[in-house]
C-alpha positions in Angstrom: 93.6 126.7 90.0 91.5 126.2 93.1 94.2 128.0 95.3 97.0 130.1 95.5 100.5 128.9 94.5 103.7 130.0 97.0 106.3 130.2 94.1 110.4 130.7 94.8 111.9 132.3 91.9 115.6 131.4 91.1 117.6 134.1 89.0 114.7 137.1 89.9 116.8 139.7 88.5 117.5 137.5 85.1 115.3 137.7 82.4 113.2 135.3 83.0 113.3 136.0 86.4 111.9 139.3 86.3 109.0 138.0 83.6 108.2 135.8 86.6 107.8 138.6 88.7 105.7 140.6 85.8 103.2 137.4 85.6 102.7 136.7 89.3 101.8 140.5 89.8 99.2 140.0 87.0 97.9 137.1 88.2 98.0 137.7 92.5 94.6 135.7 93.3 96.6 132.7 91.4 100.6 133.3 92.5 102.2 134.8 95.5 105.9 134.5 95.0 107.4 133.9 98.4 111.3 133.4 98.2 113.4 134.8 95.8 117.6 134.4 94.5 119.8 135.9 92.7 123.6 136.0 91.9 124.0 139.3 93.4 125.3 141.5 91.2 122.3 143.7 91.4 121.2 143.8 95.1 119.1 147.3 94.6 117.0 145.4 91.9 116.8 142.7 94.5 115.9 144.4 97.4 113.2 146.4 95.2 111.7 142.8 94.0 112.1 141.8 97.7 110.2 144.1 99.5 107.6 144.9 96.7 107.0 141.2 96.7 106.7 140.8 100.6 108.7 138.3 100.7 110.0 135.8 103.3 113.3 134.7 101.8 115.7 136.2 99.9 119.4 134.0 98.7 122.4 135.6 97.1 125.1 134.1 95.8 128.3 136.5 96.4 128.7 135.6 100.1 129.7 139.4 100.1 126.8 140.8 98.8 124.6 140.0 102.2 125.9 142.9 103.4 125.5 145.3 100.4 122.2 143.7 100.2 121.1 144.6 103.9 121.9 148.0 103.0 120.1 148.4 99.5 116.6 146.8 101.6 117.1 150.0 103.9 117.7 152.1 101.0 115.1 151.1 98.9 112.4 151.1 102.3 113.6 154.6 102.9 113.0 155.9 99.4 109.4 154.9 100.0 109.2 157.0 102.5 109.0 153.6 105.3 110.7 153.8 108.9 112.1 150.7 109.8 109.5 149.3 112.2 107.4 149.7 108.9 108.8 146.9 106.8 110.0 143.5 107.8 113.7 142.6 106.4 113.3 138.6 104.9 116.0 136.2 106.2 118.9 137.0 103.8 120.8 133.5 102.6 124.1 134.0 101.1 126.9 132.0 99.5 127.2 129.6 97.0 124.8 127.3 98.2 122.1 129.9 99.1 119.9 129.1 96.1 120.3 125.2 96.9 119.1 126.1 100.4 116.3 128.1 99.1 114.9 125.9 96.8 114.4 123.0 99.2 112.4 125.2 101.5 109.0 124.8 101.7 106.9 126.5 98.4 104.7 125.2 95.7 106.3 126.0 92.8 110.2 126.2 92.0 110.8 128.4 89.2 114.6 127.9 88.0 115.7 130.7 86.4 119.4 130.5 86.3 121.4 130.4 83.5 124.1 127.9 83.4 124.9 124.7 84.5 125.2 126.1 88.0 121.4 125.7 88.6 121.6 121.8 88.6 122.3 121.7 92.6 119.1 123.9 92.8 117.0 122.0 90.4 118.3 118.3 92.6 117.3 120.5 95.9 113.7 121.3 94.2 113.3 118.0 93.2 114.2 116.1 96.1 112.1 118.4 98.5 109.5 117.4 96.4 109.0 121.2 94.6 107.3 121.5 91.5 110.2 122.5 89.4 109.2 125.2 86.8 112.5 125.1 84.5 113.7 127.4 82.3 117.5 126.0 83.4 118.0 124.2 80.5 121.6 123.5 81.4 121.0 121.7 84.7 118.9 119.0 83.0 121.6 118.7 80.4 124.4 118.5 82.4 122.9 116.4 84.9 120.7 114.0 82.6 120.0 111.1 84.3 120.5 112.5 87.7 118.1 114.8 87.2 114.9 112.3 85.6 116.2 109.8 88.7 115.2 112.6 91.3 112.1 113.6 89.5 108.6 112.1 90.1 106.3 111.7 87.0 104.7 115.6 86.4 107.3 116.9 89.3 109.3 118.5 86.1 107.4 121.2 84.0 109.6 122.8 80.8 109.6 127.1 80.9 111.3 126.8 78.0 109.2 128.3 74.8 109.8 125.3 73.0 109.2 122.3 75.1 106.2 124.2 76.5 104.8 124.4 73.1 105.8 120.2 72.7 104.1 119.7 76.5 100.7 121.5 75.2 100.7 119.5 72.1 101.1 116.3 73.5 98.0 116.3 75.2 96.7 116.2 71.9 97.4 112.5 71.9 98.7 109.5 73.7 102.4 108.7 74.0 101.7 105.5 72.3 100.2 108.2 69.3 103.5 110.4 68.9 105.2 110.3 65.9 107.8 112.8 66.1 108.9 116.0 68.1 109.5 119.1 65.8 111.3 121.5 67.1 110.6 125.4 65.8 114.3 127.4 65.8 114.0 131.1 64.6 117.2 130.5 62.8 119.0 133.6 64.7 120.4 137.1 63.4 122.6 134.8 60.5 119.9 132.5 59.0 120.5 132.0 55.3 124.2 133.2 55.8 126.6 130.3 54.7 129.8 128.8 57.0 132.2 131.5 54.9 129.8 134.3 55.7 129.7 134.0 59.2 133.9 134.0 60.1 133.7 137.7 60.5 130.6 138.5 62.8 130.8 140.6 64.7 130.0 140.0 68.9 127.1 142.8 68.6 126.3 141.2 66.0 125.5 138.0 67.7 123.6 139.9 70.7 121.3 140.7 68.1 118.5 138.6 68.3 115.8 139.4 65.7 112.2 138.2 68.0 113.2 137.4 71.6 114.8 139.5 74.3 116.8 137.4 76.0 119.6 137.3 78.3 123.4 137.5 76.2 124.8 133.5 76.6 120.8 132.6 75.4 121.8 135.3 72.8 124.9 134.0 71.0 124.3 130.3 71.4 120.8 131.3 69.4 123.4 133.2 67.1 125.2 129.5 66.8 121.5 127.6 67.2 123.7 125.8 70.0 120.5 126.4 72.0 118.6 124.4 69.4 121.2 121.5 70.2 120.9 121.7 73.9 117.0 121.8 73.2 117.2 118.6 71.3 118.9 117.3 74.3 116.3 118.3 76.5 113.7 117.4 74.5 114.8 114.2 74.5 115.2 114.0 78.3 111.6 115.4 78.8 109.6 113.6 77.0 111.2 110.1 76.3 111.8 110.0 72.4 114.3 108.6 70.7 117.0 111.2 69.2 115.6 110.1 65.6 112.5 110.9 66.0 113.1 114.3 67.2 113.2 116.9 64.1 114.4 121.0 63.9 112.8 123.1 61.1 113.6 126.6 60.9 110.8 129.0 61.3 111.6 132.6 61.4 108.9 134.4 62.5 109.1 132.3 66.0 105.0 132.3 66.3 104.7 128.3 65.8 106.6 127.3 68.9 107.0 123.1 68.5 104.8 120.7 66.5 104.2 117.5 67.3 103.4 114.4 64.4 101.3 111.7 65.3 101.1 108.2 64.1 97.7 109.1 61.8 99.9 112.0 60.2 98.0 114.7 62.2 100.6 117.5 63.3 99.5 119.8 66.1 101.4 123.0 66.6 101.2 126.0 69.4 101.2 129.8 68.2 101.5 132.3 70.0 102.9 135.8 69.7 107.0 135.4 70.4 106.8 135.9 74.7 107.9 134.3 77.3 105.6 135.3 79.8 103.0 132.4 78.4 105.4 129.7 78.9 106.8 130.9 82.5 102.8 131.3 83.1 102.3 127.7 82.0 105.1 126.7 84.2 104.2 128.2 87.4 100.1 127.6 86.8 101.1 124.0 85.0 98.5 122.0 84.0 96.0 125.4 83.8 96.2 128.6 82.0 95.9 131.8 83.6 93.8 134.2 82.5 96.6 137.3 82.4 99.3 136.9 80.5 99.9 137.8 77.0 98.2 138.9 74.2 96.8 136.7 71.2 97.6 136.6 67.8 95.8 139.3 65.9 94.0 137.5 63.1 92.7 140.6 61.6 96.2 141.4 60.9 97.7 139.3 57.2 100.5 137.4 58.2 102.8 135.0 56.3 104.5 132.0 58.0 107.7 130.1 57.0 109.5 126.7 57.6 113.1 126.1 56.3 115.2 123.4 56.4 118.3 123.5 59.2 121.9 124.0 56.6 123.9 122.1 59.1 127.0 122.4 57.0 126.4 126.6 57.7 125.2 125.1 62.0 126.4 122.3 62.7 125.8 122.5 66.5 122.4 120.8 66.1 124.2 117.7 64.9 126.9 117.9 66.7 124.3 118.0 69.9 122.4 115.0 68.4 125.9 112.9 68.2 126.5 114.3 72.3 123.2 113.3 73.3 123.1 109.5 71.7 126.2 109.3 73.3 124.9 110.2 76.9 126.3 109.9 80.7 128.0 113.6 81.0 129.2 114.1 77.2 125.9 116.5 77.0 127.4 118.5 80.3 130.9 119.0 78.5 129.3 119.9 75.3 127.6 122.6 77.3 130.8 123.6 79.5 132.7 123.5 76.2 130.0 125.9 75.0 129.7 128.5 78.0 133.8 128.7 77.8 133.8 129.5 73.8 131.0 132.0 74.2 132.9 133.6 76.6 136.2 133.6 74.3 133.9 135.1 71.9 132.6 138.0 73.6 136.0 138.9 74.6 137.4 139.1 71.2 139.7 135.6 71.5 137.5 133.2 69.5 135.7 134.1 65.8 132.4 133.2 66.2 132.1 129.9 63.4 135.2 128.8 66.7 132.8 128.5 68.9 131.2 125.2 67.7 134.7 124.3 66.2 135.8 124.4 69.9 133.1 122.4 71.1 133.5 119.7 68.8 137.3 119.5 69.5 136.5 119.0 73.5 134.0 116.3 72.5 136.3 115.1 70.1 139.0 114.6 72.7 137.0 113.8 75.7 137.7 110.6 77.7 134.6 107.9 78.0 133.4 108.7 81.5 130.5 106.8 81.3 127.1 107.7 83.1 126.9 110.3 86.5 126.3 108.7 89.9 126.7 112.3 91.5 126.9 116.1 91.2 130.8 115.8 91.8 130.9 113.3 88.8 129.2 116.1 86.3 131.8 118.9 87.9 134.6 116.5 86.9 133.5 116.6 83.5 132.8 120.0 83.0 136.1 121.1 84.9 137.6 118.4 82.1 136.0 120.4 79.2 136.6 123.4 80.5 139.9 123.5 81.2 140.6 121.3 77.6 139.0 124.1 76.0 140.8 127.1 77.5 144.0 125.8 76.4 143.0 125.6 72.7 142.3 128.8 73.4 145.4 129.9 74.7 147.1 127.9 72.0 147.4 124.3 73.3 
């Protein structure tokens, strides 16, 4: 990288967010992160990230929390012993919008980090201000589909997500015209090898379980379900331009093999690395070079054994049932994730077993209306307020 990057984070005091954070301080010659947003439900971790950071803008989404938030930057300055000519508050956004606002101001890098389909306003903003878009919201290119690829320039998108980070490296292993197939790497989650009987009585810790990657708890569970995998396939799809057949999942376990890609001659190139997600956030924000602070390496000197299952979709049958929402297109991707986000909430409070949580989503689908393709926002809403609201009253008994 000849030059440093000006990077906004969006979701700083997520997971990923934070991991940001932890790479840009590694790497300050390459990244200076400039603008940061957050929900607001922890304005003391924000106003620490804020003023360690220097940084110009900060956005919050609880309109209320600008005030709370005022008060944690004086709080936090003061424990550092600064007066307050010492420091210089940044221009505090809030409300709804706030992130939206942020991410069209001016920066080199947009790194969305929010979870849920929320962030697509944000990734549109990015996009349409002509941001690099980092994005490790998944959900705002599924949900918004062909709204999103319309707004983007070719190499404006660049995936955070371990997965289609892993298929982005491997590609350049070939030309398009050379790829064969896409396979996707899925850990299995914390029930791999369990059959569809032996999962109706997990348990919701349980499901927050994750055996190789910390992660935040809706990533959690739908790993649990391998929904994830599903809305990965969908993205996958979007990303790099393959046709849903040619896009495969193969469980892996150990999470070191990240995606493969098959080419035409039969050559399959895969990316290992240690299970982290600072190396694909780094790729994201340094995208196309590597930066030299990241992660460690695999340990060669160290025996290892890898393995590659077959998915049991009769045991997970969200990977298929993501496939069928994906050929299918216009928002039925966006209600299959609103469908999700409502059952995994279901689940965590004790309303919904956790095998429910994919039956649910496949009764939405199941009784959606044909809506045909987005032409806005508003029309993606519509159809996640239509799931949403179809699958709250199976809940509740309907």
């Amino acid at each position: 990288m000849s030059s440093s990057r000006e990077v906004t984070v969006l979701g700083s005091t997520g997971s990923i967010g934070r991991q940001a954070i932890a790479v840009a301080q590694q790497n300050p010659q390459q990244l200076r992160i400039t603008g940061l947003a957050a929900g607001g439900g922890d304005v003391a971790l924000l106003a620490e990230q804020a003023l360690t950071l220097g940084v110009r803008t900060v956005a919050v989404a609880r309109a209320t929390a600008a005030q709370d938030l005022q008060l944690a930057f004086y709080a936090a300055a003061s424990k550092r012993g600064w007066s307050r000519g010492e420091f210089q508050l940044p221009e505090i956004l809030a409300g709804p919008r706030a992130a939206e606002e942020l991410a069209a101001r001016p920066a080199d890098v947009v790194l969305n980090g929010i979870t849920g389909s929320i962030g697509l306003r944000p990734t549109l903003a990015a996009l349409a201000a002509g941001r690099t878009l980092a994005l490790a919201n998944k959900e705002s290119l599924i949900a918004g589909g062909e709204l999103v690829l319309a707004a983007a320039e070719p190499g404006q998108l660049v995936p955070v997500d371990s997965e289609h980070s892993a298929l982005a490296q491997c590609l350049r292993g070939g030309s398009r015209a050379e790829v064969a197939r896409l396979v996707l790497t899925a850990s299995g989650g914390p029930f791999r090898g369990r059959s569809a009987d032996e999962l109706a009585g997990v348990a919701v810790e349980q499901a927050l379980a994750h055996p190789n990657w910390d992660m935040g708890p809706v990533v959690t569970i739908n790993s649990a379900t391998l929904v994830n995998k599903g809305l990965e396939l969908i993205e996958a799809h979007l990303l790099f331009g393959v046709p849903y057949a040619d896009i495969d999942v193969v469980v892996h376990p150990q999470s070191i093999v990240h995606s493969m890609v098959t080419f035409t001659d039969g050559a399959t190139i895969a990316q290992a690395s240690p299970p982290d997600m600072r190396l694909p956030i780094a790729l994201g924000l340094a995208w196309p070079d590597r930066l030299p602070h990241v992660q460690p390496a695999l340990d060669w000197s160290a025996a290892s054994t890898w393995e590659f299952l077959p998915l049991d979709s009769e045991a997970f049958p969200a990977v298929r049932l993501a496939r069928a929402a994906g050929e299918v297109g216009g928002v039925v991707p966006a209600m299959y994730n609103a469908a999700n986000e409502e059952a995994v909430a279901a689940f965590t409070a004790g309303r919904l077993s956790f095998p429910g949580i994919v039956q649910l989503v496949a009764r939405t689908l199941d009784a959606a209306p044909d809506l045909g393709a987005p032409s806005s926002v508003d029309d993606v809403l519509a159809a996640e307020k239509w799931a949403r609201e179809h699958a709250r009253e199976v809940i509740d008994g309907g």
